[in-house]
LUMDREN-516823 format. One line per field, with one value per residue: chain; residue in one letter; residue number from 0; x, z, y of N, C-alpha, C in turn. Coordinates in Angstrom, 1 decimal, decimal comma, always signed. Each point is the difference from the previous one (the first is absolute). Example, Ala and Ser with C-alpha at 12.3 -4.5 7.8 and 13.67 -1.06 7.14 Angstrom:
# residues 2
kette: (A|A) .
rest: (a|s) .
nr: (0|1) .
nxx: (+13,2|-0,4) .
nzz: (+7,8|-0,7) .
nyy: (-5,7|+1,1) .
caxx: (-0,9|+0,9) .
cazz: (+0,0|+0,0) .
cayy: (+1,2|+1,1) .
cxx: (+0,9|-0,8) .
czz: (+0,0|+0,8) .
cyy: (+1,2|+1,1) .
//
This chain:
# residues 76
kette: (A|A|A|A|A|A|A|A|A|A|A|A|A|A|A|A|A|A|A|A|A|A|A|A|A|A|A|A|A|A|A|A|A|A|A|A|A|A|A|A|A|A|A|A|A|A|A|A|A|A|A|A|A|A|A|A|A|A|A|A|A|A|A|A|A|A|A|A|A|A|A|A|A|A|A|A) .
rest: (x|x|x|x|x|x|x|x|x|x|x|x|x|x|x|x|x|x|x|x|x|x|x|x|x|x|x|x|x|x|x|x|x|x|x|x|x|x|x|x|x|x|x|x|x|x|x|x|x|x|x|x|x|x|x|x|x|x|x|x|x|x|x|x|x|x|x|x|x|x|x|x|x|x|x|x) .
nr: (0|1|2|3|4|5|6|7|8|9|10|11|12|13|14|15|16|17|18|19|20|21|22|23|24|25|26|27|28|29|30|31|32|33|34|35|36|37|38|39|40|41|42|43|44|45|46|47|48|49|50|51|52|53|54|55|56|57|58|59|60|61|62|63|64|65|66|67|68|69|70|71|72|73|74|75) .
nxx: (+85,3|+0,1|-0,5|+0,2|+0,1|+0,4|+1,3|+0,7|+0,7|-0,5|-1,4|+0,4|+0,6|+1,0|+0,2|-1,6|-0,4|+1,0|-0,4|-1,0|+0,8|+1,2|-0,9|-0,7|+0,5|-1,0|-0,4|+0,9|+0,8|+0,5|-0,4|-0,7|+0,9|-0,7|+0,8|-1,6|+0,5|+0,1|-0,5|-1,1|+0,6|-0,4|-1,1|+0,0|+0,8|-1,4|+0,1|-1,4|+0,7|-0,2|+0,8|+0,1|-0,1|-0,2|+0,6|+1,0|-0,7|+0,6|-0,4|+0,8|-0,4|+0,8|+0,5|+0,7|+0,5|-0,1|-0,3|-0,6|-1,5|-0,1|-1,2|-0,7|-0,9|-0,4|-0,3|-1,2) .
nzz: (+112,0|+0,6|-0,8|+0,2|+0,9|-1,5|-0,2|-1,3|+0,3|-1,3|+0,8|+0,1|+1,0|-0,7|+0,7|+0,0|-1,5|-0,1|+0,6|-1,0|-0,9|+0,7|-0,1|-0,8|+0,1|+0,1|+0,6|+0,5|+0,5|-0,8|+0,7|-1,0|-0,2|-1,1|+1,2|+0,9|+1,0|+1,2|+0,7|+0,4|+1,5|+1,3|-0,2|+1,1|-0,8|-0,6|+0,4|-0,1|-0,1|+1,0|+0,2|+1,2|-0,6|+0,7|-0,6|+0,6|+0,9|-0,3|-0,1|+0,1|-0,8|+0,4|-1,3|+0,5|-0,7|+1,2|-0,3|+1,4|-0,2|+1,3|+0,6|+0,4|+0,5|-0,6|+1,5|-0,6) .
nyy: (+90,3|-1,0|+0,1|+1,3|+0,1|+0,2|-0,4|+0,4|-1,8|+0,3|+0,8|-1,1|+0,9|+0,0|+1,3|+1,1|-0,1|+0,3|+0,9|+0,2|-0,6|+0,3|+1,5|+0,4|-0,9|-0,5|+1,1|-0,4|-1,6|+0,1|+1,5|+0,2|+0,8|-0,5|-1,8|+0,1|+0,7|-0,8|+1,6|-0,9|-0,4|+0,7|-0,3|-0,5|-0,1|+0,4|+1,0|+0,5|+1,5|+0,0|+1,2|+0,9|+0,9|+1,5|+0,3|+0,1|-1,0|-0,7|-1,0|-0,8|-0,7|-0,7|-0,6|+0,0|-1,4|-0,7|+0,9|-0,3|+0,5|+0,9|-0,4|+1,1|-0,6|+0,9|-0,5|+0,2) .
caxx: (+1,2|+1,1|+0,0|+0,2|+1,6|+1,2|+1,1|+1,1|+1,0|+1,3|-0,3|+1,2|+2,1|+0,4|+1,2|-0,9|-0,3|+1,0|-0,3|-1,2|-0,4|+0,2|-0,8|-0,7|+0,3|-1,3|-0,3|+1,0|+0,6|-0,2|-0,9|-0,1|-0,3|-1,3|-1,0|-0,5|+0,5|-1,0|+0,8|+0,6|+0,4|-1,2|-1,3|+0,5|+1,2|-0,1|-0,9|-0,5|-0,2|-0,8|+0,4|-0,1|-0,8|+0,5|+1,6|+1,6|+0,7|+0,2|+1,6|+0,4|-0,1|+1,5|-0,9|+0,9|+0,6|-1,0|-0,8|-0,7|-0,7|-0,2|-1,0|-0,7|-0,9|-0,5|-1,3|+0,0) .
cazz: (+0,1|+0,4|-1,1|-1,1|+0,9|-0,6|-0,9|-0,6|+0,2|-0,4|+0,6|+1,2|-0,1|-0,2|+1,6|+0,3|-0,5|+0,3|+1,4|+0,3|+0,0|+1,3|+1,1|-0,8|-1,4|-1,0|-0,3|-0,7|-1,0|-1,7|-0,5|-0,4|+0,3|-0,7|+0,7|+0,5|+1,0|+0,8|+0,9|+0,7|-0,8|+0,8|+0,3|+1,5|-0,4|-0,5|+0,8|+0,2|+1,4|-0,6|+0,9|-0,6|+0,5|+0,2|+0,6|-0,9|+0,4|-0,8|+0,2|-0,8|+1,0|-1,0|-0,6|-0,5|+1,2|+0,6|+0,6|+0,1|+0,6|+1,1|+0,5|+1,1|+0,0|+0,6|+0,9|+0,4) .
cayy: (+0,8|-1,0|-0,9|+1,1|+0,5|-1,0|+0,6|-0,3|-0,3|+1,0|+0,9|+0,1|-0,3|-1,6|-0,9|-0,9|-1,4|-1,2|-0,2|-0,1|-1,0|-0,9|+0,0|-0,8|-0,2|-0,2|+1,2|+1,3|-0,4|-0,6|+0,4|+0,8|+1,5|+0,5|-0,2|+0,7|-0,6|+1,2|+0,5|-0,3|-1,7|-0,3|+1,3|+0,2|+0,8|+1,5|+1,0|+1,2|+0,5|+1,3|+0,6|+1,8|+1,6|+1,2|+0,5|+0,3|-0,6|-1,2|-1,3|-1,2|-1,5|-0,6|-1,5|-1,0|-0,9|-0,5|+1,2|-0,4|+0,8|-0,2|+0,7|-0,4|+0,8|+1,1|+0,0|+1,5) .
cxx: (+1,2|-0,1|+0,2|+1,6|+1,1|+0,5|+0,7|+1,1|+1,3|+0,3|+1,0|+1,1|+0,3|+0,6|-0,9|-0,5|+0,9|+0,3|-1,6|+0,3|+0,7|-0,8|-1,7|+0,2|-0,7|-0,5|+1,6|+0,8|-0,2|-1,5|+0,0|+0,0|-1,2|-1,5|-0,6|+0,1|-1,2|+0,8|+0,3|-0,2|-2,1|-1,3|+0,3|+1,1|-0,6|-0,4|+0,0|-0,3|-1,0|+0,3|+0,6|-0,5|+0,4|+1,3|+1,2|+0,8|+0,1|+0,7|+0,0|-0,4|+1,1|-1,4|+1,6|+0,7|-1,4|-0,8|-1,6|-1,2|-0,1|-1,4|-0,8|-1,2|+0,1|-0,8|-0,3|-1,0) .
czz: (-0,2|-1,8|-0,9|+0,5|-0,6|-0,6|-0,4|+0,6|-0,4|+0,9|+1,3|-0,1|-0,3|+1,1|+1,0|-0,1|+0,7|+1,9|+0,4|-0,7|+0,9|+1,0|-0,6|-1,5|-0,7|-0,6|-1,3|-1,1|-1,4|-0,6|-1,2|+0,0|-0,3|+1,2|+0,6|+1,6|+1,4|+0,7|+1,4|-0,2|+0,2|-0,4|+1,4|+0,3|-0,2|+1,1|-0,4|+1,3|-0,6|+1,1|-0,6|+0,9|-0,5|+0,2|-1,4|+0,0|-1,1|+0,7|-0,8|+0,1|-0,8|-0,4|-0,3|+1,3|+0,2|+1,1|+0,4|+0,8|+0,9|-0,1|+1,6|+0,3|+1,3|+0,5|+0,3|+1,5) .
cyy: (-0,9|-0,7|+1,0|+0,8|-0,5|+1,4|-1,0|+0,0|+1,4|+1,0|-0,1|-0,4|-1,1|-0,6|-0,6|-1,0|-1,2|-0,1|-0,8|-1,3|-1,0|-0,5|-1,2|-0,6|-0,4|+0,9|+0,8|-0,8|-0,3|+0,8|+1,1|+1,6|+0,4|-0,4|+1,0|-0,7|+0,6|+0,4|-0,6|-2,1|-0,6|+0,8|+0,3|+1,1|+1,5|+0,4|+1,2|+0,6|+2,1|+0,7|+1,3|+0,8|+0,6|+0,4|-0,5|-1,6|-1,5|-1,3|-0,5|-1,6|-1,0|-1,0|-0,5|-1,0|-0,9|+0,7|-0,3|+1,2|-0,5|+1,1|-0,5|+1,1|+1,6|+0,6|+1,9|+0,3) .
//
């Protein structure tokens, strides 16, 4: 998954670009629009979460900033 999860540099804001690359610049400076970039900088970085049911309800999880998961286990 982690070796296939790319987009096109073009695919994001330019105001982006130019924030993300303060933030990593290896990743963002002097690169090509056409490059193929990953979504995220880490494999560590992805998570998959599988959660749901029944009902109306939805959230949101932010992925932006230095946003880090917090989990812990759920003793039943």
């Amino acid at each position: 998954m982690w070796t296939a999860a790319r987009v096109p540099l073009s695919r994001i804001a330019p105001e982006n670009v130019a924030r993300f690359a303060v933030i990593h610049p290896a990743g963002f400076m002097d690169r090509s629009p056409d490059m193929l970039i990953p979504i995220a900088r880490d494999w560590p970085d992805i998570m998959v979460i599988v959660a749901g049911g029944a009902g109306k309800h939805s959230v949101v999880i932010p992925t932006f900033g230095a946003t880090r998961s917090v989990t812990r286990p759920i003793l039943a």
